[in-house]
PDB file with SEQRES, HELIX, SHEET and CRYST1 records, atoms N, CA, C and O in Angstrom:
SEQRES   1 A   70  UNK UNK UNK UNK UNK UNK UNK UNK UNK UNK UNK UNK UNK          
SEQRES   2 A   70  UNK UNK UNK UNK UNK UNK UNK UNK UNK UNK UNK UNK UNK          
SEQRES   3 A   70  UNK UNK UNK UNK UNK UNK UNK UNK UNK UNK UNK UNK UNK          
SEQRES   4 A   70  UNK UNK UNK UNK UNK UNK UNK UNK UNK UNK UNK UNK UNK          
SEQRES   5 A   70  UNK UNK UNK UNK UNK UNK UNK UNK UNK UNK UNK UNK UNK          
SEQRES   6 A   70  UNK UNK UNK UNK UNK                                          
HELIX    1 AA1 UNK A    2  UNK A    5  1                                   4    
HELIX    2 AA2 UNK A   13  UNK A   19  1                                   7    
HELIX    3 AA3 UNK A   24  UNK A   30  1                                   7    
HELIX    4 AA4 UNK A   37  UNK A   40  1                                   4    
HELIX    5 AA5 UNK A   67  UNK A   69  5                                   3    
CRYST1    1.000    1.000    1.000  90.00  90.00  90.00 P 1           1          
ATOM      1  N   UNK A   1      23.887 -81.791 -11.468  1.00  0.00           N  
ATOM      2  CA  UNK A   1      23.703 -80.605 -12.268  1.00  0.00           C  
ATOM      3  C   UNK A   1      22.506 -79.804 -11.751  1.00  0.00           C  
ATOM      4  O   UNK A   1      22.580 -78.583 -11.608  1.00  0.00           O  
ATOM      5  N   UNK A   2      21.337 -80.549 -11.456  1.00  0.00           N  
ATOM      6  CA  UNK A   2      20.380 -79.803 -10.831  1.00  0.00           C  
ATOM      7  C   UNK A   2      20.857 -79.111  -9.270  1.00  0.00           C  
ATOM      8  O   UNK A   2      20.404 -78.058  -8.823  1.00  0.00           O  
ATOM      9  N   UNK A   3      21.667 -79.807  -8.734  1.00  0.00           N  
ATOM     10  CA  UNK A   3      22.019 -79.192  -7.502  1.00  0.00           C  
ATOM     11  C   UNK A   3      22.596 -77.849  -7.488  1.00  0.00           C  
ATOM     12  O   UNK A   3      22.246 -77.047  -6.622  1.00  0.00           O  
ATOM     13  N   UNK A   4      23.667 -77.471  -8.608  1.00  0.00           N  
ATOM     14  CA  UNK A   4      23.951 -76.914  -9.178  1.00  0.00           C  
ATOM     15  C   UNK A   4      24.040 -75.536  -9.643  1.00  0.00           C  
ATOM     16  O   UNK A   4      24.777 -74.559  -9.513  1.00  0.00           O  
ATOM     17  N   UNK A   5      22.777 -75.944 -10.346  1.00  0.00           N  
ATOM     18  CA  UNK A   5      21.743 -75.099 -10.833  1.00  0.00           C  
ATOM     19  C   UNK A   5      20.957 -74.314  -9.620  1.00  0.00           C  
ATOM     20  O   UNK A   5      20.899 -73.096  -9.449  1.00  0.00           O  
ATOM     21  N   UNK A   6      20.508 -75.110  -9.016  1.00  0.00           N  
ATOM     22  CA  UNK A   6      19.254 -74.522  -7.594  1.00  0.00           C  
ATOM     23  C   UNK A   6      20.438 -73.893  -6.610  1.00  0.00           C  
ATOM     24  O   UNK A   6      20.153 -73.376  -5.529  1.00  0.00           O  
ATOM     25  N   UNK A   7      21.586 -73.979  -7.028  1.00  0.00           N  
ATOM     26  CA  UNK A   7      23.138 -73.421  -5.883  1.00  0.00           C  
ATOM     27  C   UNK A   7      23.078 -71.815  -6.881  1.00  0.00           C  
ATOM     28  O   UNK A   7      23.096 -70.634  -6.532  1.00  0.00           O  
ATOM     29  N   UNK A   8      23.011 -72.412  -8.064  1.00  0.00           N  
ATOM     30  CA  UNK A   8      23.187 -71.086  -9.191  1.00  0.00           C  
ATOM     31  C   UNK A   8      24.828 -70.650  -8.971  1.00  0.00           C  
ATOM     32  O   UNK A   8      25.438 -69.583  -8.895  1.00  0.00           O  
ATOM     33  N   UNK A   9      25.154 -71.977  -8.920  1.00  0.00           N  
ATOM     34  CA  UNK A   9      26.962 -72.076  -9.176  1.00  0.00           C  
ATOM     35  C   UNK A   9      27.198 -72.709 -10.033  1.00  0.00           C  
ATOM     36  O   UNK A   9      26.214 -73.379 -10.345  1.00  0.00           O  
ATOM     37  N   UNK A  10      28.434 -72.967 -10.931  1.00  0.00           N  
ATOM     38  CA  UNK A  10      28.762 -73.135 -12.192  1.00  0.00           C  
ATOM     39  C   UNK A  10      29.039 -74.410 -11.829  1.00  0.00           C  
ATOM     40  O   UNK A  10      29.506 -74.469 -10.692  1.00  0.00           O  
ATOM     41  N   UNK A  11      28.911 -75.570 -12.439  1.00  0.00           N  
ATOM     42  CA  UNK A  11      29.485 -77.005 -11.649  1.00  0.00           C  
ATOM     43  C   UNK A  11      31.091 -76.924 -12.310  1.00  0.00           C  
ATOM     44  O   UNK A  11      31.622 -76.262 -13.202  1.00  0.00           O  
ATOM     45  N   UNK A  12      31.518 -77.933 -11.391  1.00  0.00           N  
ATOM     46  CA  UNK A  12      32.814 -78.268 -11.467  1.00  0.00           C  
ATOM     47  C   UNK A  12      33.244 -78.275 -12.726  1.00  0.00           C  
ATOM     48  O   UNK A  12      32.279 -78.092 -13.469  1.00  0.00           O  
ATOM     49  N   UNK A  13      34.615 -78.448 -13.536  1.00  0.00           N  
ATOM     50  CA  UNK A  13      34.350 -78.900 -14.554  1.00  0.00           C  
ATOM     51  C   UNK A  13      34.201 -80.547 -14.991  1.00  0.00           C  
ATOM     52  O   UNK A  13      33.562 -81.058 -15.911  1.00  0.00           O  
ATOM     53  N   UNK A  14      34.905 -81.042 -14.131  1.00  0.00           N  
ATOM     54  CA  UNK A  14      34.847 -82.591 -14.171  1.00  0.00           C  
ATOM     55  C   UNK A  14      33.107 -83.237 -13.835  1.00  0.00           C  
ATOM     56  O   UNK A  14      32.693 -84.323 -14.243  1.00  0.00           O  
ATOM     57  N   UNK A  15      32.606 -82.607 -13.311  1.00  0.00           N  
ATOM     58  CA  UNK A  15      31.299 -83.053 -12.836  1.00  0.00           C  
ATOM     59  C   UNK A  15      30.246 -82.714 -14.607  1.00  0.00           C  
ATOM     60  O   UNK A  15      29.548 -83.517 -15.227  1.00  0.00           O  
ATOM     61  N   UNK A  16      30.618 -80.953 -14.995  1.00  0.00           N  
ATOM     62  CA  UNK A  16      30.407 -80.986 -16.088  1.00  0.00           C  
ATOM     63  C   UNK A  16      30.877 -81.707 -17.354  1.00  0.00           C  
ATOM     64  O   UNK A  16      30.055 -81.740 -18.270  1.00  0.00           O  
ATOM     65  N   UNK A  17      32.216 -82.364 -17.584  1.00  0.00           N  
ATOM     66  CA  UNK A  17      32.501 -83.026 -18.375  1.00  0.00           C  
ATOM     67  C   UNK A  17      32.026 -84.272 -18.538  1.00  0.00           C  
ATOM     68  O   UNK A  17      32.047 -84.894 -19.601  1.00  0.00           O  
ATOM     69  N   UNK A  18      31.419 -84.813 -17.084  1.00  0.00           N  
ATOM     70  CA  UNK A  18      31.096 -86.236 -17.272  1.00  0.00           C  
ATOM     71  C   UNK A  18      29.533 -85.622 -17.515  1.00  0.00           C  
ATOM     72  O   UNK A  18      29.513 -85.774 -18.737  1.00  0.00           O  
ATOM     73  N   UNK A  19      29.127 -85.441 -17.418  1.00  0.00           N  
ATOM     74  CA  UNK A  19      27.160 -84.776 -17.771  1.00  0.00           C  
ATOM     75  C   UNK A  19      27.708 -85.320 -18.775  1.00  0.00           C  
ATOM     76  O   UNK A  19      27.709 -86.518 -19.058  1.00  0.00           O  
ATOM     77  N   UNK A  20      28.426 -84.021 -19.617  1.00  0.00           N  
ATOM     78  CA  UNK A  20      27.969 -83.820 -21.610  1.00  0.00           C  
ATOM     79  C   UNK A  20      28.694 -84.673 -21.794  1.00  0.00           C  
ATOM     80  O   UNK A  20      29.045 -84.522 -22.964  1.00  0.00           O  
ATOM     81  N   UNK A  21      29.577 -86.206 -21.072  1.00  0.00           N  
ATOM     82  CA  UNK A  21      29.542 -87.818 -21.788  1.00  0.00           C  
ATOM     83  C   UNK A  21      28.717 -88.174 -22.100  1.00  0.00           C  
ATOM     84  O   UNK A  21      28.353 -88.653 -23.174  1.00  0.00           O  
ATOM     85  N   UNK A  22      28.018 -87.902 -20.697  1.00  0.00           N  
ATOM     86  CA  UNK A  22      27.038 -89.062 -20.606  1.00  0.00           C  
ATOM     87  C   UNK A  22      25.545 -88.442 -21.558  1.00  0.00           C  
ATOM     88  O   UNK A  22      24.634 -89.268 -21.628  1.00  0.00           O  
ATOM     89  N   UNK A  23      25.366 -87.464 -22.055  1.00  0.00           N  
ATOM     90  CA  UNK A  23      24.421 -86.767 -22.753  1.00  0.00           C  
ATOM     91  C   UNK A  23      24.592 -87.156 -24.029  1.00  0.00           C  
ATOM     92  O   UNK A  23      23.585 -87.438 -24.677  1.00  0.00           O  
ATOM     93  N   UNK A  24      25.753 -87.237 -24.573  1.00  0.00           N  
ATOM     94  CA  UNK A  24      26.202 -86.837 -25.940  1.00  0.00           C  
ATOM     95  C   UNK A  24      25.962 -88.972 -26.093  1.00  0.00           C  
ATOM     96  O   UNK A  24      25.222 -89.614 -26.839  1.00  0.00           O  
ATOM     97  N   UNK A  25      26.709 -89.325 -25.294  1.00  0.00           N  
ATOM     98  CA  UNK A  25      27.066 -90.672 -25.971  1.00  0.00           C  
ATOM     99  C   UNK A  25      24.906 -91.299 -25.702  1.00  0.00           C  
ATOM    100  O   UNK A  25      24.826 -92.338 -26.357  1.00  0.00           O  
ATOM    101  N   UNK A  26      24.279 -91.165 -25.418  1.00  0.00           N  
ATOM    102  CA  UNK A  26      22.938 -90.814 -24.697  1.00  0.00           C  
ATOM    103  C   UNK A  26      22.526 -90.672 -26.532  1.00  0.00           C  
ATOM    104  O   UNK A  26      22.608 -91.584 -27.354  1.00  0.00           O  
ATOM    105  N   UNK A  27      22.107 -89.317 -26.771  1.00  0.00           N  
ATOM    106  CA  UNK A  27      21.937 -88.798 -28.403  1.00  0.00           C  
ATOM    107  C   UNK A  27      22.803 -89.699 -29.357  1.00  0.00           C  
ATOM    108  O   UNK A  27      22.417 -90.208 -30.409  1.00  0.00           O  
ATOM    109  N   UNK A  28      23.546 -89.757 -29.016  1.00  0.00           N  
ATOM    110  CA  UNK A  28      23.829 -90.585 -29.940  1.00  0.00           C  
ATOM    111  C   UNK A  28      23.392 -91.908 -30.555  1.00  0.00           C  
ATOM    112  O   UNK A  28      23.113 -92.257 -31.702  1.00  0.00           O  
ATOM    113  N   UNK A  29      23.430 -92.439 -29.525  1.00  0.00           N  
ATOM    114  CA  UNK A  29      22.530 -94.230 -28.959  1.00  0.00           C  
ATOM    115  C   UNK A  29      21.082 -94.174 -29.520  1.00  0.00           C  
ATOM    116  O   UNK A  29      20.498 -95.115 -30.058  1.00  0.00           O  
ATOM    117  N   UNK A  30      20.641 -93.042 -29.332  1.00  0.00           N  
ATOM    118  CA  UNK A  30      19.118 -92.616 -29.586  1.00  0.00           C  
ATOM    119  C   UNK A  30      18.840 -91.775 -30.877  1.00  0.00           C  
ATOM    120  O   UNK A  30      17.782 -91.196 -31.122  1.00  0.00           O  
ATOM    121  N   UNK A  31      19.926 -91.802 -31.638  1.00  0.00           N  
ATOM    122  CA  UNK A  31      19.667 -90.553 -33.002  1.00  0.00           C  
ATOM    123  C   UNK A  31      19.331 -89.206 -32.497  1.00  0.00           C  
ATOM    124  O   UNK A  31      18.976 -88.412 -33.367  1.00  0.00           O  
ATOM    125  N   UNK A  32      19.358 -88.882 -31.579  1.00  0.00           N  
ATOM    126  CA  UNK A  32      18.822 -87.397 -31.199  1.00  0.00           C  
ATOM    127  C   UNK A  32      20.207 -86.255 -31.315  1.00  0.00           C  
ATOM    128  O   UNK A  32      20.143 -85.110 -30.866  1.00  0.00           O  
ATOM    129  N   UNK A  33      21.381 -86.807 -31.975  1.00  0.00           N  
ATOM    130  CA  UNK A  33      22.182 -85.322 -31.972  1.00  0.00           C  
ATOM    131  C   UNK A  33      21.975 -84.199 -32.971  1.00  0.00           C  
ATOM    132  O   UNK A  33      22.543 -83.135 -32.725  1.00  0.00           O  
ATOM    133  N   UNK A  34      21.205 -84.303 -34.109  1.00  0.00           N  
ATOM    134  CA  UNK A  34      20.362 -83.553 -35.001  1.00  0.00           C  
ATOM    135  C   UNK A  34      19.111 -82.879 -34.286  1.00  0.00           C  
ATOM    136  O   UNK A  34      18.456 -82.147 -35.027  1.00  0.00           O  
ATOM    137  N   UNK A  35      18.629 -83.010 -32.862  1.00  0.00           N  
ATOM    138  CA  UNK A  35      17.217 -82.761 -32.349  1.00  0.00           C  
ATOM    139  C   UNK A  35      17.654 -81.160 -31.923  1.00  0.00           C  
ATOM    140  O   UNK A  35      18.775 -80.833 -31.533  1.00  0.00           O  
ATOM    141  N   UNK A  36      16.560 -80.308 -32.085  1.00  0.00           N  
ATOM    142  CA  UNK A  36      17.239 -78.648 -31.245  1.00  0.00           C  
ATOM    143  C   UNK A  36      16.628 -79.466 -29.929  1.00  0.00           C  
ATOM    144  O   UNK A  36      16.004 -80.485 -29.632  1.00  0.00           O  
ATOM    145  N   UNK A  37      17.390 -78.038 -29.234  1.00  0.00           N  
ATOM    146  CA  UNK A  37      16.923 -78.407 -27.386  1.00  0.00           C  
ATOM    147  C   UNK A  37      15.381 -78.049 -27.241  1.00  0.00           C  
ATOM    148  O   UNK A  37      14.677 -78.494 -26.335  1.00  0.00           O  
ATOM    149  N   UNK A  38      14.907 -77.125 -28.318  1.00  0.00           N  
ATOM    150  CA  UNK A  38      13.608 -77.317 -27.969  1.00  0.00           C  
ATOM    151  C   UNK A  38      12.838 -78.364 -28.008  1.00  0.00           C  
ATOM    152  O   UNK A  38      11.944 -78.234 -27.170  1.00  0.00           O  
ATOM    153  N   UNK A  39      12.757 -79.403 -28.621  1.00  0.00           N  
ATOM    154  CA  UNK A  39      12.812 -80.756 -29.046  1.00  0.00           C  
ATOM    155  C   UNK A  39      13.093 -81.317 -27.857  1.00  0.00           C  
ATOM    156  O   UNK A  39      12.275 -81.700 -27.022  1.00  0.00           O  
ATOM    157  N   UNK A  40      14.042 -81.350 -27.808  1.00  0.00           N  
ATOM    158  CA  UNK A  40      14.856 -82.547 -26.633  1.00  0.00           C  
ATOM    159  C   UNK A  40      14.079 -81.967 -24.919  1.00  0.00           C  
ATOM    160  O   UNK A  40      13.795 -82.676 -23.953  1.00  0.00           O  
ATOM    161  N   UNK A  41      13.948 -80.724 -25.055  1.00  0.00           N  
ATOM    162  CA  UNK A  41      12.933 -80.217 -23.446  1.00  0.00           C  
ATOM    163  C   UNK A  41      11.856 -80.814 -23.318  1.00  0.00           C  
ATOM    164  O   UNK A  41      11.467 -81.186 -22.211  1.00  0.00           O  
ATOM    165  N   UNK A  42      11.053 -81.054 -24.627  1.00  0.00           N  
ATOM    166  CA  UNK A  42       9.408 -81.732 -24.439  1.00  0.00           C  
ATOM    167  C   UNK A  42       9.888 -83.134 -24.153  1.00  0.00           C  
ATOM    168  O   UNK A  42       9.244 -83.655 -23.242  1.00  0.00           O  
ATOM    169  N   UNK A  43      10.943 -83.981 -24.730  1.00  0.00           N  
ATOM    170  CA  UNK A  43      10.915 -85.575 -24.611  1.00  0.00           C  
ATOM    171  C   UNK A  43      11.312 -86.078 -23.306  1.00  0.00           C  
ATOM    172  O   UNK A  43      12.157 -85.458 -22.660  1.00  0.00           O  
ATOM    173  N   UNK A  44      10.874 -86.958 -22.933  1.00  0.00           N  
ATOM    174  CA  UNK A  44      11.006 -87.803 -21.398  1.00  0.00           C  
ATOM    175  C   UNK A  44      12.635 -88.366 -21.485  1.00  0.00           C  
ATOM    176  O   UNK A  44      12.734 -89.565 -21.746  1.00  0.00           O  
ATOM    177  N   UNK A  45      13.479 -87.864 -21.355  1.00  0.00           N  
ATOM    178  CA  UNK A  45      14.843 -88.066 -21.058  1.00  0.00           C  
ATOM    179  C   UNK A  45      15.485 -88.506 -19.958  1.00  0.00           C  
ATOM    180  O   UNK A  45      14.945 -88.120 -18.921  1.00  0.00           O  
ATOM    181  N   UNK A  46      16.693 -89.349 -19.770  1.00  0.00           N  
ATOM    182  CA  UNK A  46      16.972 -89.922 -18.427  1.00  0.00           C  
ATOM    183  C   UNK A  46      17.869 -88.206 -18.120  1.00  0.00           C  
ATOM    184  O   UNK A  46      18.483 -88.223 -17.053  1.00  0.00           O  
ATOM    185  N   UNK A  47      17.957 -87.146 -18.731  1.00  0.00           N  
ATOM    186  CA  UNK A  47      18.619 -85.648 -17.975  1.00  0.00           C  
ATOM    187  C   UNK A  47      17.926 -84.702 -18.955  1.00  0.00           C  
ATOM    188  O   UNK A  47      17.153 -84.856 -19.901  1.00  0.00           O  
ATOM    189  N   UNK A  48      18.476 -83.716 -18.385  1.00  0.00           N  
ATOM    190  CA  UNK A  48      17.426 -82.546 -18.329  1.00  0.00           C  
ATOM    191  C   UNK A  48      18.790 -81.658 -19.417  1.00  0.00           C  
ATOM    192  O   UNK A  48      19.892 -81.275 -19.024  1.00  0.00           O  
ATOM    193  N   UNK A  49      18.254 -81.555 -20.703  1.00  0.00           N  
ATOM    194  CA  UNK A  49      18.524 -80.256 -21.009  1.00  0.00           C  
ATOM    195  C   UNK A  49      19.044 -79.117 -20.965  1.00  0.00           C  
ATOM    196  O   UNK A  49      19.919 -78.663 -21.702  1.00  0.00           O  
ATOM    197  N   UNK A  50      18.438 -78.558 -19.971  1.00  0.00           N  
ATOM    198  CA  UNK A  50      18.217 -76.773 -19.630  1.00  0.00           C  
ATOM    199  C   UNK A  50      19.441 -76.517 -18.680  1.00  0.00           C  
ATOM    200  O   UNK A  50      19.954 -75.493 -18.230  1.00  0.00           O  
ATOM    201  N   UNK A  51      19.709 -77.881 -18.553  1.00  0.00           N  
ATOM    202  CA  UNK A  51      21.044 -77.865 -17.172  1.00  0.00           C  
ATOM    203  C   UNK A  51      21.899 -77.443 -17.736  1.00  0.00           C  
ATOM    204  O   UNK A  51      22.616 -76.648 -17.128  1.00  0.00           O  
ATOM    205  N   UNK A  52      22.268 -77.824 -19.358  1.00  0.00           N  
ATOM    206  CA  UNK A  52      23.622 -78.125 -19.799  1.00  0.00           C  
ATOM    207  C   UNK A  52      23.785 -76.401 -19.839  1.00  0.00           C  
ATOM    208  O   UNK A  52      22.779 -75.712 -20.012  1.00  0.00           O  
ATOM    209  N   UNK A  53      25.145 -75.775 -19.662  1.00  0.00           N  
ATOM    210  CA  UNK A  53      24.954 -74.307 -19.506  1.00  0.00           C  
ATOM    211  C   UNK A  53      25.065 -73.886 -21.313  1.00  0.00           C  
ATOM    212  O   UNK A  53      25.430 -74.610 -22.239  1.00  0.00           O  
ATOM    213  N   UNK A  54      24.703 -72.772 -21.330  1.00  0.00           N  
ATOM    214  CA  UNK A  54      24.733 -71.883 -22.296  1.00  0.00           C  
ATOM    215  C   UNK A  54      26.027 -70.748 -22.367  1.00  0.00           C  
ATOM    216  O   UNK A  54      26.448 -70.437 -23.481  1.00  0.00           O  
ATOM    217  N   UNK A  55      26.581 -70.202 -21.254  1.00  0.00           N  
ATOM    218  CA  UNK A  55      27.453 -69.726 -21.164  1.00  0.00           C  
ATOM    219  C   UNK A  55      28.517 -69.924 -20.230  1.00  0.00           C  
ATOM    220  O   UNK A  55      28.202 -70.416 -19.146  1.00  0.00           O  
ATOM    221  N   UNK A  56      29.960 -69.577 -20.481  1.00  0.00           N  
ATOM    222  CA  UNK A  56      30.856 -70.242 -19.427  1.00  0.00           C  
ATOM    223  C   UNK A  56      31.523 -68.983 -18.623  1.00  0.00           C  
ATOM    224  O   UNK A  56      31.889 -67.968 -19.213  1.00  0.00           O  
ATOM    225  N   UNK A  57      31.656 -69.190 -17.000  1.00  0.00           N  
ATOM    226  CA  UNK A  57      32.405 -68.219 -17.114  1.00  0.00           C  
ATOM    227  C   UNK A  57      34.182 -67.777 -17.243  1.00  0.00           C  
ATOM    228  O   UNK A  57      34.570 -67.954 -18.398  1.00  0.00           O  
ATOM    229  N   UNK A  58      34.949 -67.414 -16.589  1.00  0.00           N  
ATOM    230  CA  UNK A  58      36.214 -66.677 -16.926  1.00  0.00           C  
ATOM    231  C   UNK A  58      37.176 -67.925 -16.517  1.00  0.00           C  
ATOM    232  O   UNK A  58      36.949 -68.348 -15.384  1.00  0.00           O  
ATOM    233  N   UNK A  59      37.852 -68.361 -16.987  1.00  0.00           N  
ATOM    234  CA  UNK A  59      38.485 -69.502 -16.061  1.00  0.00           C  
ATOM    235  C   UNK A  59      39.097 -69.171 -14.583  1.00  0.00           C  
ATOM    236  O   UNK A  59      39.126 -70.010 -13.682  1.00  0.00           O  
ATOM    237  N   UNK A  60      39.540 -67.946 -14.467  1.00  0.00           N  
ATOM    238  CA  UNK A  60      40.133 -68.149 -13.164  1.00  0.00           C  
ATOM    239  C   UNK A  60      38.799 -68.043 -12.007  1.00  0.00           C  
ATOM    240  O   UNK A  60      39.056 -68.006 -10.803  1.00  0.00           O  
ATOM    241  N   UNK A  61      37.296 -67.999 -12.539  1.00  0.00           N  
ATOM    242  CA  UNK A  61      35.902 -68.195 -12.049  1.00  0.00           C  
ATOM    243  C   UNK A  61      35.687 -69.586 -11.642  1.00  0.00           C  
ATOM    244  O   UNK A  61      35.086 -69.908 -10.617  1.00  0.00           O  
ATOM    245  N   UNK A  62      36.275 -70.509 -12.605  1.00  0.00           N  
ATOM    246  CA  UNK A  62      36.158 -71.845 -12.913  1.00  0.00           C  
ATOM    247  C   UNK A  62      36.407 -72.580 -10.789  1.00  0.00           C  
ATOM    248  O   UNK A  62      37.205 -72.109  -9.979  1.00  0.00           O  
ATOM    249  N   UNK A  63      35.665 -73.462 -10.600  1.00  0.00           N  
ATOM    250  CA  UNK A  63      35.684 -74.248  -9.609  1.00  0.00           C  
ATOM    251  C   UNK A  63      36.451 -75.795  -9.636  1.00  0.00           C  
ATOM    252  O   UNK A  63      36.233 -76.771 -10.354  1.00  0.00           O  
ATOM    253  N   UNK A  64      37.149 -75.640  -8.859  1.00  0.00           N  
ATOM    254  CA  UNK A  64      38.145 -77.035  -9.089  1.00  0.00           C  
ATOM    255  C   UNK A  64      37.417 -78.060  -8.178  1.00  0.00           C  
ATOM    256  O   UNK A  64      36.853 -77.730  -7.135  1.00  0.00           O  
ATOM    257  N   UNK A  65      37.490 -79.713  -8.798  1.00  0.00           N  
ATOM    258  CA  UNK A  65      37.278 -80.387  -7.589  1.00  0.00           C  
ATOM    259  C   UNK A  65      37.709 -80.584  -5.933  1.00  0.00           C  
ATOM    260  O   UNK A  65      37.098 -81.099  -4.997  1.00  0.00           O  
ATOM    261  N   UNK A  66      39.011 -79.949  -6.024  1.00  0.00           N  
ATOM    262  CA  UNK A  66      39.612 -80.121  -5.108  1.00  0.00           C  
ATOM    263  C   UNK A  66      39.118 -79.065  -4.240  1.00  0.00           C  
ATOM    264  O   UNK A  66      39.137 -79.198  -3.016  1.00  0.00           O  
ATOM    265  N   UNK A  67      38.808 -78.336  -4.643  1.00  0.00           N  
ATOM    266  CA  UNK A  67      37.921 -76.514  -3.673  1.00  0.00           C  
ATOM    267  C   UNK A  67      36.550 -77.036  -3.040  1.00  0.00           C  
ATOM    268  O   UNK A  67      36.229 -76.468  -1.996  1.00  0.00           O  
ATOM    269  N   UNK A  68      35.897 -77.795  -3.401  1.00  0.00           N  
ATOM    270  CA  UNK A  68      34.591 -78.903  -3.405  1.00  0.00           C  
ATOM    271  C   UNK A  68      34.893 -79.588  -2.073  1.00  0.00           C  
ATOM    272  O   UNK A  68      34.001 -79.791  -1.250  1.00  0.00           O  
ATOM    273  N   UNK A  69      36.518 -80.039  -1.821  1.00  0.00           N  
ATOM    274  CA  UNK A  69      36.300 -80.771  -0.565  1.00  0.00           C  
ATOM    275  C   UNK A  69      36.748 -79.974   0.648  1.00  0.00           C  
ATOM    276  O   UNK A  69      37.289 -80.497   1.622  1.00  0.00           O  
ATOM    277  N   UNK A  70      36.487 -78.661   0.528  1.00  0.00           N  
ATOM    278  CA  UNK A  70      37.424 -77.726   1.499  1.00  0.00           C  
ATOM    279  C   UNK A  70      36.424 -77.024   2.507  1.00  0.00           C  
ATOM    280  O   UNK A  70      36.853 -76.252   3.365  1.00  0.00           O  
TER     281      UNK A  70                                                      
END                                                                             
């Protein structure tokens, strides 16, 4: 996701779907799905926050895994 990010390309969606697993089931384990992200930016976390996007774009924008190996 940080790679990503520093590309300032939208990640895959599969690459994004497994993040917000592994985030969500993460908060959960830890009581933190009630926390805002401002909250969750100050705490020492095994991921970063700021990654997860805020906006999506158009689907036919959307990046497939399979375009990844081309």
């Amino acid at each position: 996701m940080e790679w990503m990010s520093y590309k300032d390309t939208f990640p895959p969606l599969m690459i994004l779907r497994r993040y917000l697993k592994l985030v969500i089931n993460y908060c959960i384990e830890n009581s933190l799905m009630e926390c805002t992200v401002e909250y969750l930016e100050n705490q020492n976390l095994p991921f970063k926050i700021e990654y997860i996007p805020e906006s999506y774009p158009k689907p036919y924008k959307l990046i497939l895994v399979a375009e990844l190996s081309t």
